[in-house]
N, C-alpha and C positions, 0 to 999 in steps of 0.2 A: 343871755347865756352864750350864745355864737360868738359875740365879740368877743367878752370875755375869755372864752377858751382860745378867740385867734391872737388875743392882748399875749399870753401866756405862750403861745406855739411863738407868735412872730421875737418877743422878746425874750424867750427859752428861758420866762422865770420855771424851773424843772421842780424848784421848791414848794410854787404854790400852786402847782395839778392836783396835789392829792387832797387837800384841803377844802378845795373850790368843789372837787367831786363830794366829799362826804356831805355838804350842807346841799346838796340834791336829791328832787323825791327819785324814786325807780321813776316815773314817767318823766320827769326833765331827764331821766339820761337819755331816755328811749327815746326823746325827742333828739336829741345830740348827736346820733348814730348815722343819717347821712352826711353832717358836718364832717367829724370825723373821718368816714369813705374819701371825703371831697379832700379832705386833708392831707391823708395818706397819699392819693393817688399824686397833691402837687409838689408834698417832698419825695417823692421816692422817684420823680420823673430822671431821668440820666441826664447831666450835664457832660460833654464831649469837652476835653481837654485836648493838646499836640498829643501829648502822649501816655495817657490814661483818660479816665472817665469816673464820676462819683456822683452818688445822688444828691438832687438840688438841697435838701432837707442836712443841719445838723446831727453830731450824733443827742443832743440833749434833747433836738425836736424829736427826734425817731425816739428817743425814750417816753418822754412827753404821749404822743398818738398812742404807744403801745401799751400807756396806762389805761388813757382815757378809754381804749378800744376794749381789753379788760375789765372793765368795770361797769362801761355802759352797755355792752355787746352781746346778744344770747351766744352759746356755741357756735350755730350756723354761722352767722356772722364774723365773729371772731378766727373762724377756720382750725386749722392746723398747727398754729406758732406755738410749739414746744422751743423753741428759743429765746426768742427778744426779750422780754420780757421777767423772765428767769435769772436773768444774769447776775441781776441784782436781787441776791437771797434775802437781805436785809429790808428791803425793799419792797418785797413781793411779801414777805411774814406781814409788814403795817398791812399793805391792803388787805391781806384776806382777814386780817382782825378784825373790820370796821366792816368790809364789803366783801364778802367772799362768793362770787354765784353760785345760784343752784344747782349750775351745772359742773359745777369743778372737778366733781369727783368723776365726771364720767367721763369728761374731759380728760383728767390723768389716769384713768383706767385705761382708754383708746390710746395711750402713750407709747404702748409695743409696737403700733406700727410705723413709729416713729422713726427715720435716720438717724438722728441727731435730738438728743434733750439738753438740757440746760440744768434739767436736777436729777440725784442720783437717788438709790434705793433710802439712804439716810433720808435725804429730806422726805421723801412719802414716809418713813418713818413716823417723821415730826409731825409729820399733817395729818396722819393718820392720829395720833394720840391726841391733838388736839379736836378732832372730829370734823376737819376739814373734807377727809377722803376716805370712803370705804371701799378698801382696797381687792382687789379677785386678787385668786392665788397667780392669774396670767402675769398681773402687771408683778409681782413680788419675787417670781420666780425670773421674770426679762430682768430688772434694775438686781436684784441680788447677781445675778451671772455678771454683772460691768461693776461690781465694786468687789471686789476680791480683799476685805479689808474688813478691822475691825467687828470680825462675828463675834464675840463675845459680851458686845457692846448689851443686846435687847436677849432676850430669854428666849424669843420667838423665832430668832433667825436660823438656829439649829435646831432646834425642834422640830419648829413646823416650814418655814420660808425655805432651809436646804431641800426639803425633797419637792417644795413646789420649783424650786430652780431645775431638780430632773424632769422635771413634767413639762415645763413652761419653760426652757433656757433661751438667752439673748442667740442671734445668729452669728454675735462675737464672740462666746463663749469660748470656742477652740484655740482665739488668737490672745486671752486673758492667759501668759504662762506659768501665774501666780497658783494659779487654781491647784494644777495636779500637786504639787508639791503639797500645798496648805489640806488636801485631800486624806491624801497620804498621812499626815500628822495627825489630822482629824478623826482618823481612824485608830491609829498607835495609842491617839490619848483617851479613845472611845467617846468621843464628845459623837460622833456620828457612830450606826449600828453598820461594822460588815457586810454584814450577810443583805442586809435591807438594798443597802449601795449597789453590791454587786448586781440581784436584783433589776433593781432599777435601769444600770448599764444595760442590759440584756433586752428589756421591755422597748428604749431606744431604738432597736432596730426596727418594729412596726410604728412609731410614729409621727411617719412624716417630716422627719426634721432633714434637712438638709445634708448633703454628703458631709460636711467639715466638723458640722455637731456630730450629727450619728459617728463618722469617725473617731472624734474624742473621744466620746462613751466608749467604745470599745478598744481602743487603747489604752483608758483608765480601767476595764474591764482585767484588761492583759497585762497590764503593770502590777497589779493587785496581788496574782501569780495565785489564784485560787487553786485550790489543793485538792485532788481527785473526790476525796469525801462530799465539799463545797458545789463540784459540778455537777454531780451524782445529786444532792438538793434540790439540784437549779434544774434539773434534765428539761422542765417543764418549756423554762422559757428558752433554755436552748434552742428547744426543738420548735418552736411558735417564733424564733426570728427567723429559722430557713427561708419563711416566705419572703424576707424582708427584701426592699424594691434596693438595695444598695448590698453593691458586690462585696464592701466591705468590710462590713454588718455578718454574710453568708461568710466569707471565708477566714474571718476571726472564730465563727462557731462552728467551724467546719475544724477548724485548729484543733477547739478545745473538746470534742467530742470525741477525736481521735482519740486523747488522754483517757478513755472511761471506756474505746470501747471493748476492749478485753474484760473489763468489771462484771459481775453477774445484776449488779443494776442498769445497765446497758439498756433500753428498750426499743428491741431491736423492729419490734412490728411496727410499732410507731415511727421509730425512721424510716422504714418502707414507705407509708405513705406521704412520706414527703419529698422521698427520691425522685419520682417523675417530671416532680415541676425543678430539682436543682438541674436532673442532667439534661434538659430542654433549655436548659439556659443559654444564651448569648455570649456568656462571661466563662471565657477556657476556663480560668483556673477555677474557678464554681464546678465544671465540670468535672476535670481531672481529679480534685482533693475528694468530689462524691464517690469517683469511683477510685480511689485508695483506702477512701473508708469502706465500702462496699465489701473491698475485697478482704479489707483486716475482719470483718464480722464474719465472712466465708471460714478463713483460714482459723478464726477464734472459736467460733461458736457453732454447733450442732442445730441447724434453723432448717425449715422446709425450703430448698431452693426456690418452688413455686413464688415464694413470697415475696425476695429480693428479684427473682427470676424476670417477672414479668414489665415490675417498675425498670430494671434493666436495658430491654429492649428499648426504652426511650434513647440509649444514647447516642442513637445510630437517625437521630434526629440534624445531626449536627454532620457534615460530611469533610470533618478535621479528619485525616489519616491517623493521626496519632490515638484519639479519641478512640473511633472504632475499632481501630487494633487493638487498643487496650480493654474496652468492653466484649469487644469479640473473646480473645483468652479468658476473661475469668466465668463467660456463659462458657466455652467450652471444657472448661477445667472444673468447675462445680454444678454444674445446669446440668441434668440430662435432657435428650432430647422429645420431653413429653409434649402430648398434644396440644394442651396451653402455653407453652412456650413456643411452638413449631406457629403457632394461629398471633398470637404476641409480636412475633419478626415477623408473619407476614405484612404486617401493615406498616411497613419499616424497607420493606424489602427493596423498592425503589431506589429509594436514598441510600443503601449499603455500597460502596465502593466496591470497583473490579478485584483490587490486588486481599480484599476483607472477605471477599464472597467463599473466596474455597475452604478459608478457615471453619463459617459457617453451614459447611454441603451437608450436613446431616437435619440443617434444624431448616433450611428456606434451598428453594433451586441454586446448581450454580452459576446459572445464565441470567444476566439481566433480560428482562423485558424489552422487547425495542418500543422508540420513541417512534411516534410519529412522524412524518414531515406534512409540517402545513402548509397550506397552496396559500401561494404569495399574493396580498390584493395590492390593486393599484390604489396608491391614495391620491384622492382629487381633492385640489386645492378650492372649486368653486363646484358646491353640489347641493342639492335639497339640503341635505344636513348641516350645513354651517350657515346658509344663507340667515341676513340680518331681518331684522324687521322694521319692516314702513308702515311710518306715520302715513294716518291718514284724513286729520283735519288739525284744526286749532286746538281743539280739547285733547287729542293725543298728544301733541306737542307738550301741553301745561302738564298732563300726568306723569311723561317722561322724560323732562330737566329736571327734577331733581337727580333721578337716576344716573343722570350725566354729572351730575354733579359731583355725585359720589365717588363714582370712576371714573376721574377727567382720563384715565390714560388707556380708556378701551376706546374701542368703537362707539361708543353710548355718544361719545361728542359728536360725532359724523353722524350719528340718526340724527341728533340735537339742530345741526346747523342745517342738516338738507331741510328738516320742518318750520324751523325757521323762516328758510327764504321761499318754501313755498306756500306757509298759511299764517307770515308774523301779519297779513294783511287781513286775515279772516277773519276779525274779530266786532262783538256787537256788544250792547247795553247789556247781554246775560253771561256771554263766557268770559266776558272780560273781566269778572268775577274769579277767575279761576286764578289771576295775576300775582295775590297779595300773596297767598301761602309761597309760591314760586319767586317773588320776588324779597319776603323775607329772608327765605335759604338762601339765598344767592348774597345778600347781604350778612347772614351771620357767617357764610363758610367764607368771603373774602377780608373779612372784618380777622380774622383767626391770625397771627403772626406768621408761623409757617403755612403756606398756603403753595399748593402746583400749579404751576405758572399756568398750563391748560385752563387749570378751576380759575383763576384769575381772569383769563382772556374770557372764558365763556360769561362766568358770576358778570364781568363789566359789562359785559353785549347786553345781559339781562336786564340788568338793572339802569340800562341805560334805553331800553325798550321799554320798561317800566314807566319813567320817568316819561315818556312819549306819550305814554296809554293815558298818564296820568292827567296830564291839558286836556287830555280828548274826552275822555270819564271820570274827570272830578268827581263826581258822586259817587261811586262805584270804587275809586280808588282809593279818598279820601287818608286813608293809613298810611301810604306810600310814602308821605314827606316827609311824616314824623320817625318814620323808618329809617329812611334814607339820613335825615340829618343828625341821625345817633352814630350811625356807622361814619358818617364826615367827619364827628366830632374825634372819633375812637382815631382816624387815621390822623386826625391834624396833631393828635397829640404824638403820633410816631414819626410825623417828618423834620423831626431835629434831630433824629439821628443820621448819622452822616450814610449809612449805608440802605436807608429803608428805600426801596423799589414803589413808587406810586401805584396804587389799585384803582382809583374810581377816578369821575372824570371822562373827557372825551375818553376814547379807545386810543388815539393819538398820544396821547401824553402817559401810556402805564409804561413803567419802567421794564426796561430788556438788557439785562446787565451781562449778557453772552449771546454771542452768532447765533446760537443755535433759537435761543429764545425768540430773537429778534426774527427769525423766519417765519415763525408761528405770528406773530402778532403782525407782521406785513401780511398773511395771510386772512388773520382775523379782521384786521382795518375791512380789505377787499370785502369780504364776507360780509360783514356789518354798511357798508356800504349800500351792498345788494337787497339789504333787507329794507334798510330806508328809502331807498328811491323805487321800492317793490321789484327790482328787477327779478324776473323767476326761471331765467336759464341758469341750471342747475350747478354747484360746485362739481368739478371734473374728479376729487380727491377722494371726496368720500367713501368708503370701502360697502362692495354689498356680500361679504361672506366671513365670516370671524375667521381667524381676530382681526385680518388686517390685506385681503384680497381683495380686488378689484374683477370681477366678471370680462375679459375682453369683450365680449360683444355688446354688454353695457356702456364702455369706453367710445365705442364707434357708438353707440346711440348718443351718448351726451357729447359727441363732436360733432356728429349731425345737427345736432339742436343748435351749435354757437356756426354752423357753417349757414343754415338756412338764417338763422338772423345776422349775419355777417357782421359775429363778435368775434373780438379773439379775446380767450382765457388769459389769465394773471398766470404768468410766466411761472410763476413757485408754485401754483395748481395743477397746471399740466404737468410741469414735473414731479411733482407727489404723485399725483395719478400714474404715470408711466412706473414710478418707483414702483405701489403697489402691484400692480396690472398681478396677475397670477397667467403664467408663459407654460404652463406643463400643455394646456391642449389650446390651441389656437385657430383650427384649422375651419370652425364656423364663422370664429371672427374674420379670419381672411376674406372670406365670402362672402360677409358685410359690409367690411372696409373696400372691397372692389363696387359691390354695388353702389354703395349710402355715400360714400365720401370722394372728393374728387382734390387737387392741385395741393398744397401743403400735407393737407390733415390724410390723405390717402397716401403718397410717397411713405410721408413717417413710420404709418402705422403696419404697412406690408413690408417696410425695413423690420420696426419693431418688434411684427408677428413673424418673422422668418421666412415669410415668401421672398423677398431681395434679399438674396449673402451681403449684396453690399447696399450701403445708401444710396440713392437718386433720386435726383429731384431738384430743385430748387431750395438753397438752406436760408429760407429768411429768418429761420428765429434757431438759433444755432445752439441754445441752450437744451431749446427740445431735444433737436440730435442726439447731442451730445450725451442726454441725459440715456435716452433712448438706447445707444450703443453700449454706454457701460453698465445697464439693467439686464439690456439683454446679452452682451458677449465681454462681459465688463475684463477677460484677460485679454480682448484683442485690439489692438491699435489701430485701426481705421484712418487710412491715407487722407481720404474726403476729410477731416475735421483736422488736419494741421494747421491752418489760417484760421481756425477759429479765435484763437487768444487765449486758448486756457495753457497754455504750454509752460505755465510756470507753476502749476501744481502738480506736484511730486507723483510720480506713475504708481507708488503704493495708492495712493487713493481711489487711483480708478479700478487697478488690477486688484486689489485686497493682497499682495502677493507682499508681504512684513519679512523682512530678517528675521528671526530668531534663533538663540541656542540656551542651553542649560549648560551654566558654567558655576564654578566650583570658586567662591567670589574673598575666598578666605580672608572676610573681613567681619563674619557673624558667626561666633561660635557654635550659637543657638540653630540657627538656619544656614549652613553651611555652603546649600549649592542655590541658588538664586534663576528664576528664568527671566535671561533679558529678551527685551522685543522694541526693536527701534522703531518708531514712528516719528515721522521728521516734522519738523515744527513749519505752521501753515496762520499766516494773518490773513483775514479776509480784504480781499481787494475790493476798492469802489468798479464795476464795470454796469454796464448798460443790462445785461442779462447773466447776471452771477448764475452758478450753478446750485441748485437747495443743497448739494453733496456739502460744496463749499464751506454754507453756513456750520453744517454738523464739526467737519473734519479741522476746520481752524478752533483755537484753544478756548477751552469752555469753563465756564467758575462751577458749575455743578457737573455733580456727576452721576445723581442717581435717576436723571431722566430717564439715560439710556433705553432702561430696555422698551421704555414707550419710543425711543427716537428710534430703535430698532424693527418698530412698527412701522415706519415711515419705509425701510428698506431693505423688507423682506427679503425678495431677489439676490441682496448682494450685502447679508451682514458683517463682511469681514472688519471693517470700518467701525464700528462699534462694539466687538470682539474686541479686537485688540487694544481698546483702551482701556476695556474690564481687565485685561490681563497685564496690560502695563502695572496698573495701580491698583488691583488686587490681589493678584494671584503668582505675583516678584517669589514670595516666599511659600512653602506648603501649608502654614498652619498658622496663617493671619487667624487672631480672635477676635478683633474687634466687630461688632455689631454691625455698623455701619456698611464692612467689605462683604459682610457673610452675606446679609441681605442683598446687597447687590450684587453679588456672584448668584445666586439663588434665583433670584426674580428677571437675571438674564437667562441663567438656564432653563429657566419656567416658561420662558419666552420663544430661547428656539426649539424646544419641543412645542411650542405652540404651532410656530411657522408650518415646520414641517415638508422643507425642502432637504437636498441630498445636499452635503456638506461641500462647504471646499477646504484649503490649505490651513485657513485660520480657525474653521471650524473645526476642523480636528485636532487643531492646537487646543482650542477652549475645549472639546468634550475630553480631549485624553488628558488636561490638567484637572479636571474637576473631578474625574476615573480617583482622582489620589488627595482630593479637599481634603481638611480634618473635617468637613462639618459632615454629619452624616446623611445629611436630609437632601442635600447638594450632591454629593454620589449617587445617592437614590437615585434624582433625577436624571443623575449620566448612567445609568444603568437600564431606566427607561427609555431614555432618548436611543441607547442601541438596541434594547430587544423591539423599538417598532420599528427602525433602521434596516433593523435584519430581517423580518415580516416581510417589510414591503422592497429587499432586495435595493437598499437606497446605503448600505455600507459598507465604504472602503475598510476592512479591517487590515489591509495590510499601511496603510496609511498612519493609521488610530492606534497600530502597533508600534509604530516608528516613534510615533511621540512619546508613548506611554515608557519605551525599551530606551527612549535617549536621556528623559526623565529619571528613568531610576537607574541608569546606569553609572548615573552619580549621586543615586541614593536623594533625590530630591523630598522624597518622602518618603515614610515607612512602609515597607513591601506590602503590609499586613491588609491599610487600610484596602488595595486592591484587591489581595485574595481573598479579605472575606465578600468585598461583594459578588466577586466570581462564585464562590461557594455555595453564596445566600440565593445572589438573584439572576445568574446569567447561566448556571450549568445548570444540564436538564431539561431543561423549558420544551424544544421539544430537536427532532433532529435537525434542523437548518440551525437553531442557533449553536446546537453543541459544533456543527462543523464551522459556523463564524467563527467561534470560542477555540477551532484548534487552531486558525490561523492565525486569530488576533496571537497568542500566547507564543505563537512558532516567528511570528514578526518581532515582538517583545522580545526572544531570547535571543536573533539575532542581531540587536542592539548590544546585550551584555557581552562583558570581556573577564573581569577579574568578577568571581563569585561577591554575593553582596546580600546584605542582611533578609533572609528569609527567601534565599533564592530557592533550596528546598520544597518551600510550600505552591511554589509557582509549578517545580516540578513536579510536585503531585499530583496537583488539579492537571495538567499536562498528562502524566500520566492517566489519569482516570477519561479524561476526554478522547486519549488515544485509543483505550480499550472502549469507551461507548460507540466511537466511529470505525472502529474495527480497524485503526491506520497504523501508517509506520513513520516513527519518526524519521526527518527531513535529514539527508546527510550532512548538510551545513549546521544541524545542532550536534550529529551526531559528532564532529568535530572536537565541537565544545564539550560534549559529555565527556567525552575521551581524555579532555585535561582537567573538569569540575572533578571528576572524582578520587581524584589525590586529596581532595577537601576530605575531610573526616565524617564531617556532619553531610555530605553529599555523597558518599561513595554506595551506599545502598540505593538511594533514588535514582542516583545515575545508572548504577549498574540494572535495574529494573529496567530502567529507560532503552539502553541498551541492547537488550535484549528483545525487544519488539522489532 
């Protein structure tokens, strides 16, 4: 049978597959099924061409496998191919005549979560009346929304399959433009019921369907143009989509309830309870149209205040000025001031704005509350609380590489390698049992295509440890080979491709296809070294306090240790190590390093801890220096190191200290002002002692390491800043995936650090202040309310950037005022005075008023009256000519006035 089917595959008779399968029992095919596998995987291998690439395999063979795979294959096996196979309609009817599986139907049932099919609602049609497929209304309702054609064809498809298409619609539904029109018609000729339709559009808004669908439904809702009798019907579902998670949804039925609410079918109590949750909403205009209807039922209808009264006070949730003014007038103009309304705004009262508050002096005080000030703590970079955890035999080690595995970009790898080279020798006839689970993982995560170069370095040390254990504990190990030679087999098959990186193997031979990479694995080699020859003076790099500090007085202990055996460290180790060191208090290690360490390792280390302003000493290994100088005083130039050699690497690298401007690059309509930021192009040089800075800052293929290569140098991240912002953050409202996530997981990262910023860091936090992503603001919102805590923020700095940024409109005013709103005003009294100066550095940036400058002056305003201040004469300036603006002559003139 094998031959045979390879007789067929090699000579693409395509004619005689199906013929040869029918005179098969079910068990010859079952027997067929890893042929097949074997098959597939040797046509579809990629043949490399100059200038493209195709699979080894015909298209006749690829037809050929995706029969026999069909026919002899349970589900499992078969997968997901809603395509191949399909293509040929004609084709696909023979087989399932003769052979159709059991599983077919459930197979095209599971076909909605498909991208892409090959057949449309017609053929389940076909298959369906044949008795191939018993169809759910899921799958009737996805293929009916992608064929906009021929409904009159089956009896069923407007009866019953239209209203499973509202239940169930394809996610392409919206972008089909055939629909509304043919809707429309369908209606006219009554082939579909009115009243049922509309209905249905309505119920759309609870469930779950996506913004693009739910939006159709309610613009075929509002096309429709139901007539006050029709919504007056509907009041039901009207009022059950308010809850709905899509602003869209809310403000289409916010539209149309306005039309009824003068009606005496109106129900007015019923909307009460559902005001609380619209005017708590995030979304102004949800907001603003609740309270226009709020106020049309006031002015219409004879209702107990109490009842709208109290859901009211929610609006004062939201601290928009426009908002609260407007819910403040219509509590004062229909609300009396009774005791459940007076008890109602007090739990509001907080959040009410200064210039809102005398509106309401009858129903809440007219004084705000004072805020607190909270006592500033110091934050310690190396204390009980962050400190890591030590291994402390062999059996720890095996429990905690997988862990490392998982997170090659924490610190899990430095517990991994310090356990390593102090107990890869501790092993016997019983732990060495522990090997196989650990040495599995390490083989299926490096075996994965995409794989982090870290998990690489470490996965190989492992399993090349393994492979060691295994001569020693044959018996014990036994599994290891057969392991190991699946994973060989998996990578020989990917080294025809012209770009695959080698994984296994010496540690020598994996491939490093960028400086930066190539650091870590000349690190790795050394380390794996140490482990084979048992050497157990310790790596110098390794971090002992998360995510990425080094302990100074740990530093003099593990230089002690290579001074008493009169080693010297791998030049890329000390300098990792010096990178990490954490410099906020130094003043025991001083104490140390005069005691414990003597001639090189003692000069260095009282330069690097700040007892010498300047270097002395004897410079033998001039990387250390070097590296040492720009960790710790990285803007100053140090006469002592001119003869060192590094003098042709560009002074941005050492100082962090980047050109940039926000210019106005009128070459993108979409993204008008662009922020440039030069960083000058750098090849790594061969020398005797390169600098690890080096490897980083010279031009790299990847770029989502960063924020782990950010770990590498805490002290001094300008250097890897600036290339997240070169090549992410050029425009305000990058979407793609790839930038969003790597703006995010740097940001994640220096709120991790948790040092006081410099030049470049306030570039990166005051451009992230204005992301479209909103989870990314978040996190710059964070990084200053603990900034300001612990007394570690420049805001007149962070003002500069933000004020030179949107001085040309780099992003929408908005997305900063609401985090202002949401997450930075209030907190308590130190950060409302950061918040008056960031905003008072911000406005003197601006020059010609600019889109929602307004709202900047509110929050301005209300932060003046919280800190009881006066505005600064250099804005007052500016107010002086903003309010010839229209839209600003009352905020300024308020302003003004203080």
């Amino acid at each position: 049978m094998k031959e045979r089917l390879y007789e067929i595959l090699n000579e693409e008779k395509i004619h005689e597959i199906i013929p040869f399968l029918k005179e098969l029992s079910n068990e010859e095919r079952k027997t067929l099924v890893p042929s097949i596998k074997k098959m597939d995987r040797e046509i579809s291998k990629i043949v490399m061409t100059k200038n493209s690439y195709h699979t080894a395999g015909s298209v006749n063979q690829h037809s050929i496998i995706d029969i026999a795979s069909f026919v002899c294959m349970d589900k499992k096996n078969f997968g997901k191919n809603y395509w191949s196979l399909f293509r040929n309609a004609e084709q696909t009817d023979q087989i399932l005549e003769w052979g159709c599986p059991d599983w077919f139907s459930d197979f095209i049932n599971e076909s909605v979560e498909a991208e892409f099919t090959a057949f449309n609602y017609k053929d389940i049609l076909g298959w369906t009346e044949k008795g191939y497929v018993q169809p759910k209304p899921e799958l009737l309702g996805h293929h009916l929304s992608n064929y906009p054609a021929d409904l009159d064809g089956h009896p069923e498809t407007l009866n019953t399959h239209f209203w499973y298409l509202c239940e169930y619609p394809s996610k392409s539904l919206p972008f089909r433009k055939e629909w509304f029109p043919i809707v429309q018609k369908l209606i006219t000729d009554k082939k579909i019921e009115r009243k049922r339709f509309l209905k249905e559009c309505l119920l759309a808004a609870n469930r779950n369907f996506n913004k693009n669908v739910t939006g159709w439904f309610m613009d075929a809702f509002t096309s429709l143009k139901p007539t006050e009798e029709e919504l007056a019907d509907l009041q039901d579902e009207l009022l059950a989509g308010l809850v709905s998670s899509q602003s869209k949804a809310v403000n289409t039925i916010l539209s149309h309830l306005k039309k009824i609410v003068e009606t005496s079918e109106f129900k007015n109590e019923e909307f009460s309870h559902y005001l609380p949750n619209l005017l708590s909403s995030e979304v102004k205009t949800v907001v603003v149209s609740s309270l226009g209807l709020t106020e049309k039922i006031f002015q219409r209808k004879k209702i107990d205040p109490d009842m709208l009264g109290m859901a009211l006070s929610t609006a004062f949730v939201s601290k928009d000025d426009g908002i609260q003014s407007k819910a403040a007038k219509i509590i004062l103009k229909y609300i009396p001031a009774s005791e459940n309304m007076i008890v109602a705004l007090s739990h509001y009262s907080d959040n009410i704005l200064s210039n809102v508050r005398p509106l309401l002096v009858k129903y809440i005080e007219e004084k705000q509350p004072e805020l607190e000030a909270i006592a500033s703590e110091k934050l310690l970079l190396t204390s009980d609380r962050n400190a890591v955890q030590i291994l402390q035999n062999f059996e720890d080690l095996m429990f905690y590489l997988p862990l490392a595995m998982d997170d090659p970009y924490s610190y899990h790898c430095d517990i991994a390698l310090t356990g390593f080279i102090r107990f890869a020798g501790d092993v016997d006839e019983d732990s060495v049992k522990l090997m196989e689970p650990v040495f599995l993982k390490a083989c299926k995560t490096i075996a994965k295509w995409e794989v982090p170069y870290l998990n690489v370095l470490l996965c190989n040390a492992i399993i090349n440890y393994g492979l060691a254990l295994m001569e020693k504990y044959p018996v014990q190990l036994k599994n290891l080979e057969k392991i190991y030679q699946k994973t060989k087999e998996e990578e020989a098959t990917r080294e025809s491709y012209s770009n695959y990186q080698k994984k296994l193997g010496p540690i020598e031979d994996v491939g490093a296809d960028c400086p930066a990479r190539q650091a870590f694995k000349d690190i790795a080699i050394y380390a794996v070294e140490k482990i084979k020859s048992g050497d157990k003076l310790p790596l110098l790099f390794p971090i002992t306090h998360a995510p990425c500090w080094i302990s100074p007085v740990t530093l003099v202990e593990r230089l002690e240790r290579y001074q008493e055996n009169n080693a010297e460290p791998h030049h890329l180790d000390i300098q990792l190590a010096l990178q990490r060191c954490a410099l906020d208090d130094t003043s025991k290690a001083i104490a140390e390093a005069e005691k414990r360490l003597k001639g090189e390792y003692k000069e260095l280390l009282l330069f690097f801890f700040g007892k010498n302003a300047k270097p002395e000493g004897k410079f033998i290994h001039p990387s250390w220096w070097m590296t040492a100088g720009i960790t710790r005083s990285p803007e100053t130039v140090f006469e002592e190191f001119k003869d060192f050699g590094y003098n042709n690497i560009s002074a941005e690298f050492f100082t962090g200290d980047y050109q940039w401007k926000t210019i106005d690059n009128k070459k993108n309509s979409y993204y008008p002002v662009e922020l440039n930021i030069t960083i000058p192009k750098y090849h790594l040089e061969k020398r005797k002692e390169p600098l690890f800075m080096e490897y980083f800052v010279a031009e790299q293929k990847e770029l989502n390491e960063i924020p782990a290569l950010m770990l590498c140098f805490p002290n001094t991240p300008a250097n890897a800043l600036a290339k997240v912002i070169k090549y992410c953050l050029f425009y305000s409202g990058i979407a793609e995936v790839f930038e969003r996530s790597l703006v995010l997981n740097t940001a994640n990262t220096l709120y991790q650090i948790k040092k006081p910023l410099d030049e470049i860091g306030y570039l990166f936090l005051g451009t992230i202040f204005l992301d479209s992503d909103k989870t990314i603001r978040g996190t710059a919102a964070e990084i200053w309310l603990e900034h300001v805590s612990c007394q570690m923020m420049d805001n007149a700095r962070l003002g500069r950037v933000i004020g030179l940024h949107e001085k040309l409109e780099w992003a929408p005013v908005k997305r900063f005022t609401d985090l202002m709103q949401h997450h930075m005003l209030n907190v308590s009294k130190n950060h409302n005075t950061a918040l008056e100066e960031l905003i008072f550095n911000i406005l003197l940036q601006m020059e010609e008023p600019v889109t929602n400058l307004k709202r900047i002056l509110e929050i301005y305003h209300e932060v003046l009256a919280l800190n009881h201040s006066f505005v600064h004469q250099e804005v007052v300036e500016k107010l002086n000519i903003w309010k010839e603006n229209s839209s600003l002559k009352k905020i300024c003139n308020l302003l003004l006035k203080k």
